[in-house]
N, CA, C and O of each residue as an XYZ file, in Angstrom:
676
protein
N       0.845     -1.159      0.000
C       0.000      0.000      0.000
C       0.892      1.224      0.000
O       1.630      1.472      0.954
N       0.827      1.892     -0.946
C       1.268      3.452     -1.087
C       1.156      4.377      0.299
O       0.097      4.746      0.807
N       2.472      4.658      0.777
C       2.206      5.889      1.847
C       2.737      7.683      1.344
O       3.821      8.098      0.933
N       1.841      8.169      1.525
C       2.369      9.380      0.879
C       2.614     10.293      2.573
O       1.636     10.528      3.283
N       4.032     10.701      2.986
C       4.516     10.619      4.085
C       4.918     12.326      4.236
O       5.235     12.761      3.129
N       4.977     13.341      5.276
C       5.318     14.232      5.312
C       6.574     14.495      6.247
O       6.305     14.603      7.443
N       7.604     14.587      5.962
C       9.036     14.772      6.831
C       9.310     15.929      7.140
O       9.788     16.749      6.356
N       8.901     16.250      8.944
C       9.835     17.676      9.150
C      10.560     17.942      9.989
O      10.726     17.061     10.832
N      11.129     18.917     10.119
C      12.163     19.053     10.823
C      12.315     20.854     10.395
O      11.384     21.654     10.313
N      13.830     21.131     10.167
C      13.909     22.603      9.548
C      15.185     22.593      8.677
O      16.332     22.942      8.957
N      14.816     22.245      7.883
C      15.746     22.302      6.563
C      14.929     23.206      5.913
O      15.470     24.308      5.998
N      13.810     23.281      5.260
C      13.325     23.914      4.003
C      11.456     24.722      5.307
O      10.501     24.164      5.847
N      12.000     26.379      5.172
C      10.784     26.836      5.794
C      10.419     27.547      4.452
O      11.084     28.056      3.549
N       9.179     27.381      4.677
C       8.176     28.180      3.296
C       6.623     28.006      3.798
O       6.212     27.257      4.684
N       5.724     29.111      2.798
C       4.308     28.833      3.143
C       3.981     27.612      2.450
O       3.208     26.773      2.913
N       4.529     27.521      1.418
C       3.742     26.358      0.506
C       5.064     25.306      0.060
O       5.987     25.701     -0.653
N       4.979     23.990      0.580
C       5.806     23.075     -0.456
C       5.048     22.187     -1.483
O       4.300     21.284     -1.109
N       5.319     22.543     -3.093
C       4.586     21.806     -4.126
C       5.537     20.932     -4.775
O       6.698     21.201     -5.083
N       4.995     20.013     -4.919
C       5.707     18.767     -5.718
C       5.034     18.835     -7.866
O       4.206     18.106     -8.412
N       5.735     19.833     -8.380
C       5.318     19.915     -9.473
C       5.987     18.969    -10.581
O       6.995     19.170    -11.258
N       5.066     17.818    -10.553
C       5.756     16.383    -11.301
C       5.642     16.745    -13.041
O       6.121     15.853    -13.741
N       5.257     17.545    -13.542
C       5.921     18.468    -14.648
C       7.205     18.209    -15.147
O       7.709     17.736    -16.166
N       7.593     18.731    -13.972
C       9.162     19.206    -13.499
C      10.393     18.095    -13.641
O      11.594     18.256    -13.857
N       9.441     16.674    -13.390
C      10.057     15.520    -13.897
C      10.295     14.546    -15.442
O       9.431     14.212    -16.253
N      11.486     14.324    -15.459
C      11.570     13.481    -16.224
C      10.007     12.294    -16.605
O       9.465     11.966    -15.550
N       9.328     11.702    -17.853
C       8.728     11.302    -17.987
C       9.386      9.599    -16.932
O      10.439      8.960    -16.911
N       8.601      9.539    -16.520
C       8.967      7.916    -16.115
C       9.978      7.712    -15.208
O      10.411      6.605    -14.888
N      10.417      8.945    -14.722
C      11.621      8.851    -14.060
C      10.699      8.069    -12.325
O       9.527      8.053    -11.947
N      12.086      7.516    -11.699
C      11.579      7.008    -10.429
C      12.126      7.716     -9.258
O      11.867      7.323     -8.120
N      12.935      8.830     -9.505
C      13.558      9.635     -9.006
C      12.526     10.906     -8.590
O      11.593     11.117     -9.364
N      12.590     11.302     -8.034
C      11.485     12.961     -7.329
C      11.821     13.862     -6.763
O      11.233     14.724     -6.110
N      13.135     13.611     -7.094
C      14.021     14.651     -6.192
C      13.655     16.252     -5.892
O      13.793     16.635     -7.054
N      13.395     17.102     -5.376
C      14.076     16.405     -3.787
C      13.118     15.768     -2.485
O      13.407     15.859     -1.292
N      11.720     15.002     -3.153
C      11.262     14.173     -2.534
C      11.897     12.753     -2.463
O      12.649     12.265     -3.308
N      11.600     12.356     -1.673
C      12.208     10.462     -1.584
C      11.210      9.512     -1.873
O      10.031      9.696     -1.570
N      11.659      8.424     -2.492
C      10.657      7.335     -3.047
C      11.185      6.050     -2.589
O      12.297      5.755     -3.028
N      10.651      5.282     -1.849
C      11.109      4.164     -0.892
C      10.453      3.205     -1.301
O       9.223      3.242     -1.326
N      11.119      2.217     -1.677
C      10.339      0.863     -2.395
C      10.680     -0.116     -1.706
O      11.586     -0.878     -2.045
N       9.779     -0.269     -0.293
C      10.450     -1.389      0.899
C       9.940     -2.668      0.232
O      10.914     -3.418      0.168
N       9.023     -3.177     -0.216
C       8.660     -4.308     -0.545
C       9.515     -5.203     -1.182
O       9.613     -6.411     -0.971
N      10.531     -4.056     -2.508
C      11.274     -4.649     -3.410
C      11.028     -5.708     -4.853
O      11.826     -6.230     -5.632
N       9.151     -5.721     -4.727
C       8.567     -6.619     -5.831
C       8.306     -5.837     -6.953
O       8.036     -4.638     -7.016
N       8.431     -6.744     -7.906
C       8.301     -6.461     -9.477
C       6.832     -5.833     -9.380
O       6.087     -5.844     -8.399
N       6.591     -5.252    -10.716
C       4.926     -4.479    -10.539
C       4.153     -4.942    -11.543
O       4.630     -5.604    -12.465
N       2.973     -4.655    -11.458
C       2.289     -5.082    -12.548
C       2.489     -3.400    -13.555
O       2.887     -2.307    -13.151
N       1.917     -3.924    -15.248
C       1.768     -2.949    -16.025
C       0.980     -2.684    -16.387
O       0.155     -2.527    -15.487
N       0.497     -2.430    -17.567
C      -0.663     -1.956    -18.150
C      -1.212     -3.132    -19.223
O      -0.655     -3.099    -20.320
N      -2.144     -4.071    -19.052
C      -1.965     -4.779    -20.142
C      -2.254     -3.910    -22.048
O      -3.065     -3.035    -22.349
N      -1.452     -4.467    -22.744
C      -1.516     -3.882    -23.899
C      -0.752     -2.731    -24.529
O      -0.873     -2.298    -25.675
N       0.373     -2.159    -23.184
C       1.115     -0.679    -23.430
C       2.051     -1.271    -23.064
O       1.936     -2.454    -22.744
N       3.216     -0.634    -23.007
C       4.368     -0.187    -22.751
C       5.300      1.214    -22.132
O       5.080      2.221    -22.805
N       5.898      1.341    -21.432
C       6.494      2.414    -20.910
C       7.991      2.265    -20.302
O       7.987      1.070    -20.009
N       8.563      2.487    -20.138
C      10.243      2.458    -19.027
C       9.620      2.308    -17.874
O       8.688      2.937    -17.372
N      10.394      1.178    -17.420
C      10.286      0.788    -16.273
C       9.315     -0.189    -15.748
O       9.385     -0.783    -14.673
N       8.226     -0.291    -16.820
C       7.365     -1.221    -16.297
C       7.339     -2.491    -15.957
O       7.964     -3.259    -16.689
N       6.842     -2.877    -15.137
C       6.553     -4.139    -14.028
C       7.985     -4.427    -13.681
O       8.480     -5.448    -13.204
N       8.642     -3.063    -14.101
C      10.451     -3.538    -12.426
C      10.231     -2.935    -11.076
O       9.579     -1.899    -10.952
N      10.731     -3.528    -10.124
C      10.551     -3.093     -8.693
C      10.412     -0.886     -8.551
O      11.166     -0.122     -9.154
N       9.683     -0.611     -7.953
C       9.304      0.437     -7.735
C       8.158      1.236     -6.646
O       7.130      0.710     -6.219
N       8.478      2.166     -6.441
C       8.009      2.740     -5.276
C       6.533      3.930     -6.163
O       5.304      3.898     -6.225
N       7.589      4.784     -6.656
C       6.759      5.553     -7.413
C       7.155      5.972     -8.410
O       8.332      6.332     -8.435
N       6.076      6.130    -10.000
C       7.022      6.389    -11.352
C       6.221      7.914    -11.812
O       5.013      8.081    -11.640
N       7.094      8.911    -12.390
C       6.565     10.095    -12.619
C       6.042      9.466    -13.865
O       6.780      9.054    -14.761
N       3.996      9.377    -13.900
C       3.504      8.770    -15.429
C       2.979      9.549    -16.138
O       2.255     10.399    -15.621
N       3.182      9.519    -17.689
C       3.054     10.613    -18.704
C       1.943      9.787    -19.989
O       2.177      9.415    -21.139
N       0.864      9.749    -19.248
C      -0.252      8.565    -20.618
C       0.223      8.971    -22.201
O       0.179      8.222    -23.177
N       0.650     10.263    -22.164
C       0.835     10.686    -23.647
C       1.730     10.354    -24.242
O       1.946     10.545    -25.439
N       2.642      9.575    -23.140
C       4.225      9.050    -24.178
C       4.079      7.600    -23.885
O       4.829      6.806    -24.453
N       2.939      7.080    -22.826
C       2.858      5.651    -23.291
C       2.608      5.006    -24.843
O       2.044      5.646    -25.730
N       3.046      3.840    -24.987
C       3.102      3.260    -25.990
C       2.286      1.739    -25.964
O       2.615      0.747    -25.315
N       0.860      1.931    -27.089
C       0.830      3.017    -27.847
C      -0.217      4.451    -26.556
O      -0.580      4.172    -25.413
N      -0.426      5.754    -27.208
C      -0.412      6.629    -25.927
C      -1.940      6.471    -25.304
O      -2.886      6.057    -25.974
N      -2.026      6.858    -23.947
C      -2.873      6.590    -23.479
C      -3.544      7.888    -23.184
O      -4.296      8.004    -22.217
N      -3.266      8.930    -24.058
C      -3.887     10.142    -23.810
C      -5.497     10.538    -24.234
O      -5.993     11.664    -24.253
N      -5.967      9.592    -24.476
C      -7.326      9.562    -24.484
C      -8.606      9.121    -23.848
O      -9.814      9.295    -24.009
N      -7.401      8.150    -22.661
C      -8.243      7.172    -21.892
C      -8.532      8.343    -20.386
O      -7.803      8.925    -19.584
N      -9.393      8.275    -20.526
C      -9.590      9.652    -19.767
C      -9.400      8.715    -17.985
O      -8.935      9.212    -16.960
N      -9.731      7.847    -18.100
C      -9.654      7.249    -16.540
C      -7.776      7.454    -16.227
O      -7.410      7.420    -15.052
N      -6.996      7.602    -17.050
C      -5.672      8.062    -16.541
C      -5.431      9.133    -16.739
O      -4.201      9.174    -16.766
N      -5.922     10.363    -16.953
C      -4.923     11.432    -16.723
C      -4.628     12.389    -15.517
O      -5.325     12.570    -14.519
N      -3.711     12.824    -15.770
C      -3.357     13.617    -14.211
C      -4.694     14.605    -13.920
O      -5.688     14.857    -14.601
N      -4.228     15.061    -12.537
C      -5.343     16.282    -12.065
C      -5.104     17.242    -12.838
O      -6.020     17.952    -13.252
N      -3.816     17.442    -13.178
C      -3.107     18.774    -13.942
C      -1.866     18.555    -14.504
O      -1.000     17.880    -13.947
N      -1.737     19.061    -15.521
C      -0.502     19.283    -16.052
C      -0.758     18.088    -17.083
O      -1.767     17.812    -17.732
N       0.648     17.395    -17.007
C       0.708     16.133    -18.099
C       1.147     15.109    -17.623
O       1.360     14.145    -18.358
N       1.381     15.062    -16.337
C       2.179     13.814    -15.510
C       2.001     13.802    -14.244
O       1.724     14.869    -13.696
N       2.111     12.661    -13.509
C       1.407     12.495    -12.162
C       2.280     11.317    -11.678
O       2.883     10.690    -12.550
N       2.436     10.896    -10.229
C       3.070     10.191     -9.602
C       2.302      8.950     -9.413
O       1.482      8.984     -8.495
N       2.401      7.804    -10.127
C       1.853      6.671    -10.107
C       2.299      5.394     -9.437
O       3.383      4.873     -9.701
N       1.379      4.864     -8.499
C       2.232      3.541     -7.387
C       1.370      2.400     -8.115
O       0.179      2.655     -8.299
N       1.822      1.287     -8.501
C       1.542      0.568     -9.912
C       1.946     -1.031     -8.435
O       2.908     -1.474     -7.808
N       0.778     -1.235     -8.560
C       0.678     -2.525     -7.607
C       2.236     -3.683     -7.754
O       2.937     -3.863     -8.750
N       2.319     -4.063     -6.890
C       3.558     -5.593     -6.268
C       2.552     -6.465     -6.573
O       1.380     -6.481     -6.198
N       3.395     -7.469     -7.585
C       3.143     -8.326     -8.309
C       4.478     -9.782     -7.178
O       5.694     -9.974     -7.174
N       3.332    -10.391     -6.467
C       2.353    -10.454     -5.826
C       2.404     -9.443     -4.915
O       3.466     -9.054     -4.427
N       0.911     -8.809     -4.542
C       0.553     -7.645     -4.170
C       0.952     -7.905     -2.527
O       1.750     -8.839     -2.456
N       0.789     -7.629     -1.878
C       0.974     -6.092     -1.015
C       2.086     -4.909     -1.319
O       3.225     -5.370     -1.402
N       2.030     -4.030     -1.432
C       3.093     -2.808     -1.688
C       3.392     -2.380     -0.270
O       2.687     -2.381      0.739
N       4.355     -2.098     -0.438
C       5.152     -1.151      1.391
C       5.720     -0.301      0.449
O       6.692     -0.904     -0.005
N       5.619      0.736     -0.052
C       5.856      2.162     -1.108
C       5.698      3.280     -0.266
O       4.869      3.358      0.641
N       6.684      4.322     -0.655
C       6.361      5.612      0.309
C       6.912      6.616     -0.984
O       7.654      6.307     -1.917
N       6.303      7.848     -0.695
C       6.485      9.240     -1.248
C       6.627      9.847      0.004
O       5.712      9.833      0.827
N       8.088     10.565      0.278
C       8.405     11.334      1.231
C       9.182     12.633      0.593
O      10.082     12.746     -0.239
N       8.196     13.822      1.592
C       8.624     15.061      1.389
C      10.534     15.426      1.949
O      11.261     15.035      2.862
N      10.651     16.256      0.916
C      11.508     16.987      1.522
C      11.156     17.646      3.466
O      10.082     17.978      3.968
N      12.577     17.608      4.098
C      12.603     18.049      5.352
C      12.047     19.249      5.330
O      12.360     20.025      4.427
N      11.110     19.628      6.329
C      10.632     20.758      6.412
C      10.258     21.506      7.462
O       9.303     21.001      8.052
N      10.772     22.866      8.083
C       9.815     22.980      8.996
C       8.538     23.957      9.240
O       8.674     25.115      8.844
N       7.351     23.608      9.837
C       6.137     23.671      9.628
C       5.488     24.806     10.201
O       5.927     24.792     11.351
N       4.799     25.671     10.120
C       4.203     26.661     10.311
C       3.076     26.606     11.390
O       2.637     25.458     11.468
N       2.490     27.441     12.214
C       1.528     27.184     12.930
C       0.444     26.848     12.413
O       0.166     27.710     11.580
N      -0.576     25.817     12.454
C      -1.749     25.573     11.847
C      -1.271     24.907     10.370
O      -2.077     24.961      9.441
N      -0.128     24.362     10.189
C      -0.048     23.472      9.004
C      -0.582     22.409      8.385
O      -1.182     21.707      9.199
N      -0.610     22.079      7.519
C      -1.497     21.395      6.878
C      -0.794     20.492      5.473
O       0.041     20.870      4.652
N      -1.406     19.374      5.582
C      -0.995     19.119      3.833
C      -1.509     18.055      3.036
O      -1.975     17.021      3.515
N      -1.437     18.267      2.014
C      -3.243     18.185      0.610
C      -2.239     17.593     -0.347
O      -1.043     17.764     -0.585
N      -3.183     16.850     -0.786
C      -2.800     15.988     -2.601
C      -3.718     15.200     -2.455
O      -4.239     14.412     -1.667
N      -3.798     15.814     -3.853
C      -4.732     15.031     -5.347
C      -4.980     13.846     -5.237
O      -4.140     13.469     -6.053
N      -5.605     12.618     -4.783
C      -5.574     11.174     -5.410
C      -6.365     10.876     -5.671
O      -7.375     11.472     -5.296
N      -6.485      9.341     -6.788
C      -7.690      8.409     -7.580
C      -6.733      7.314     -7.646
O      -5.580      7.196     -7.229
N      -7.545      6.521     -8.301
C      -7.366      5.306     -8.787
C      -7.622      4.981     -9.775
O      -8.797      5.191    -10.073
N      -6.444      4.068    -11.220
C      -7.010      4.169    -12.537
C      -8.113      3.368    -12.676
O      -8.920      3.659    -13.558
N      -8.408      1.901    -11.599
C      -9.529      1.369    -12.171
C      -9.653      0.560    -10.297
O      -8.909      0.516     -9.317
N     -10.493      0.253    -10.510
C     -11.049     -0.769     -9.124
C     -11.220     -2.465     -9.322
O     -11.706     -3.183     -8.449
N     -10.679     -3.000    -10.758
C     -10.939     -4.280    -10.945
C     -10.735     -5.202    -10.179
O     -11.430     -6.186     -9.924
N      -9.540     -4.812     -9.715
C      -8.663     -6.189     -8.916
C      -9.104     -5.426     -7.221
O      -8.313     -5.635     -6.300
N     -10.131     -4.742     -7.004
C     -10.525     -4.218     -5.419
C      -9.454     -2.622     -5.379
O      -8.644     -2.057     -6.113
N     -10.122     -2.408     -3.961
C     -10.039     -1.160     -3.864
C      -7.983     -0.805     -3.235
O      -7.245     -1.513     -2.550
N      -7.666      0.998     -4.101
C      -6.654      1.287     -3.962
C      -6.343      2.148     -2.377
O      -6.721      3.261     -2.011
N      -5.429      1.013     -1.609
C      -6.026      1.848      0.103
C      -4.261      2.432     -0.179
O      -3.385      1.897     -0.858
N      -4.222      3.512      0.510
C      -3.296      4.446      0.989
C      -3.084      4.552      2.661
O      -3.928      3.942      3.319
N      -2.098      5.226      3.361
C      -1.804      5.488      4.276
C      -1.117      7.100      4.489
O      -0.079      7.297      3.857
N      -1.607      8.165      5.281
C      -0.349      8.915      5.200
C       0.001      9.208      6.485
O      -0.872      9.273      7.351
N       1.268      9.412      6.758
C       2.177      9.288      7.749
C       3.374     10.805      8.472
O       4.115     11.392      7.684
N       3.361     10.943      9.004
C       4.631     11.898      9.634
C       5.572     11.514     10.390
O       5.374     10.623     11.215
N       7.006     12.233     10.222
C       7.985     11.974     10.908
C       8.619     13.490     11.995
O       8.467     14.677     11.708
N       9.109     13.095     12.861
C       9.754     14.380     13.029
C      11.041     14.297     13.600
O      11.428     14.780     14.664
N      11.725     13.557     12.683
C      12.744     12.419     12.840
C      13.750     12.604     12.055
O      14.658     13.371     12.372
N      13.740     11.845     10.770
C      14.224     11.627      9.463
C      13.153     10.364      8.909
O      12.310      9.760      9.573
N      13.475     10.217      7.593
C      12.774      9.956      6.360
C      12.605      8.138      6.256
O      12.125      7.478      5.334
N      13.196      7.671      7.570
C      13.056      5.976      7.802
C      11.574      5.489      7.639
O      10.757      6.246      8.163
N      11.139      4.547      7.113
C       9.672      4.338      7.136
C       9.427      3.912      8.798
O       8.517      4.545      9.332
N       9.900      3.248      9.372
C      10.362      2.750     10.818
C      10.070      4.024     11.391
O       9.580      3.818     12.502
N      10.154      5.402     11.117
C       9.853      6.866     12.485
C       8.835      7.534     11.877
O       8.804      8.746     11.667
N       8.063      6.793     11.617
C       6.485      7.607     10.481
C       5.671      7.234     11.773
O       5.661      6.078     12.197
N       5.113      8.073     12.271
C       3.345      7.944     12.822
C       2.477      8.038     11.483
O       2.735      8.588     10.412
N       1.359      7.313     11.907
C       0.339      7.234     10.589
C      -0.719      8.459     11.576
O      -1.021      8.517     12.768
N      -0.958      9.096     10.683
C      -2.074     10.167     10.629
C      -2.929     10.042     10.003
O      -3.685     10.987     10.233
N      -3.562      9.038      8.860
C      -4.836      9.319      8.145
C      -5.656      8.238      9.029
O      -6.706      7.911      8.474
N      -5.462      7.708     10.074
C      -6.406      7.006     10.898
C      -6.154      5.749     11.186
O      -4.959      5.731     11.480
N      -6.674      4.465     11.291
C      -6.375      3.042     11.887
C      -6.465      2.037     10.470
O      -5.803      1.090     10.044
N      -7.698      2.824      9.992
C      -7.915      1.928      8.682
C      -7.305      2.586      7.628
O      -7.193      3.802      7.782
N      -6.795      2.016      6.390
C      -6.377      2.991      5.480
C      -7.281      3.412      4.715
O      -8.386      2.876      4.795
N      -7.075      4.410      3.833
C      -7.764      5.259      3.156
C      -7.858      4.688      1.497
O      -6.952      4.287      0.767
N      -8.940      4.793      1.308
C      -9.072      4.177     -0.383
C      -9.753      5.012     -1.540
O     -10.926      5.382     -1.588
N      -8.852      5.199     -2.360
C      -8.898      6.041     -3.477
C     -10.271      5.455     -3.985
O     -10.794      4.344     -3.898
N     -10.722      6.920     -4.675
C     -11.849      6.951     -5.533
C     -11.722      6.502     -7.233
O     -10.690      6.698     -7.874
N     -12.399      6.159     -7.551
C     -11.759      6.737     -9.433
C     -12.228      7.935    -10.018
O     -12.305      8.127    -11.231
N     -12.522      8.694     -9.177
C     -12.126     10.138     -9.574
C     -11.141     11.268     -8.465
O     -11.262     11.081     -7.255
N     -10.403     12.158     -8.853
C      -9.983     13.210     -8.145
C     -10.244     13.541     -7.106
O     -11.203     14.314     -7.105
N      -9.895     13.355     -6.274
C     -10.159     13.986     -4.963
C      -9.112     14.328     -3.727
O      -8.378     13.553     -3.113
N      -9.275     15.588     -3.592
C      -8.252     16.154     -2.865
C      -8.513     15.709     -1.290
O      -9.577     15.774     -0.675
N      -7.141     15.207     -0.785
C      -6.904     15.162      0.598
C      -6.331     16.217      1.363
O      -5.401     16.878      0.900
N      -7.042     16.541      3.061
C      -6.230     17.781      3.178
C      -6.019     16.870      4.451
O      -6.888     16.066      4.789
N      -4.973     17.004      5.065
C      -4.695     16.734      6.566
C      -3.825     17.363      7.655
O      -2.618     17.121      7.657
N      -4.505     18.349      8.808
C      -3.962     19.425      9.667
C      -2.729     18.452     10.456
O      -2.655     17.308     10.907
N      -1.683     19.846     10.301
C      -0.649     19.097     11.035
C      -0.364     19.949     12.203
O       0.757     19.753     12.674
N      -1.316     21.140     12.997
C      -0.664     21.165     14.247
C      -0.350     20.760     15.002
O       0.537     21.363     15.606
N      -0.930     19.161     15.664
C      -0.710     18.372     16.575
C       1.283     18.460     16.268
O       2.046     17.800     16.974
């Protein structure tokens, strides 16, 4: 299961930190200067019928671009990003469970902080896509994460929908 994780501390103070996956290489698995942690270490499933870099090799999270899949998937409207042309995609462990994390850059946090992203799911065939999100105030180990989105995990819609979650505690 995908954890999308917030790391702070005081390296990087600002009102707003955005992760503009734009900004990335198509397909890259890299997010710099977020971290992408692929504890599971299992191969992934792909897309049946396409092609892309990287598909079904071990991975945490891949910056995905439907328009340069092959052949492109820019029409299939159940994949495209919220915005832009590319989006951060966690592509199930083949055999499934995933232990995957998206971790922020170090940060430190403002009074009444908070923090939001976009998620869905491309399809619900194989059951529902559950998430977790987590904080550290540590460093970036999956091992010093408290989970914050609750006991049960959280399961994507197949449409858009923004998560917000207060971090004054």
């Amino acid at each position: 299961m995908p954890g999308i994780s917030l790391y702070s501390g005081n390296t990087h103070v600002a009102d707003t930190l955005t992760q503009d996956f734009d900004s990335i290489a198509d397909f890259s698995l890299d997010f710099q200067p977020w971290i992408t942690i692929d504890v599971d270490q299992k191969s992934t499933y792909g897309i049946q019928n396409h092609s892309f870099p990287h598909m079904e090799d071990p991975m945490a999270f891949i910056c995905f671009n439907p328009a340069e899949v092959i052949p492109s998937m820019s029409s299939d409207p159940a994949i495209q990003p919220h915005s832009g042309s590319k989006f951060a995609a966690c592509f199930s462990s083949n055999p499934p469970s995933n232990d995957d994390w998206l971790i922020s850059p170090r940060i430190q946090l403002e009074m009444n902080g908070e923090f939001s992203f976009w998620v869905k799911a491309y399809t619900d065939q194989y059951g529902p896509e559950l998430f977790r999100v987590a904080v550290s105030v540590s460093d970036s180990a999956p091992a010093s994460f408290t989970v914050i989105s609750g006991i049960q995990p959280l399961q994507a819609s197949l449409n858009w929908a923004k998560k917000i979650f207060n971090l004054s505690a």
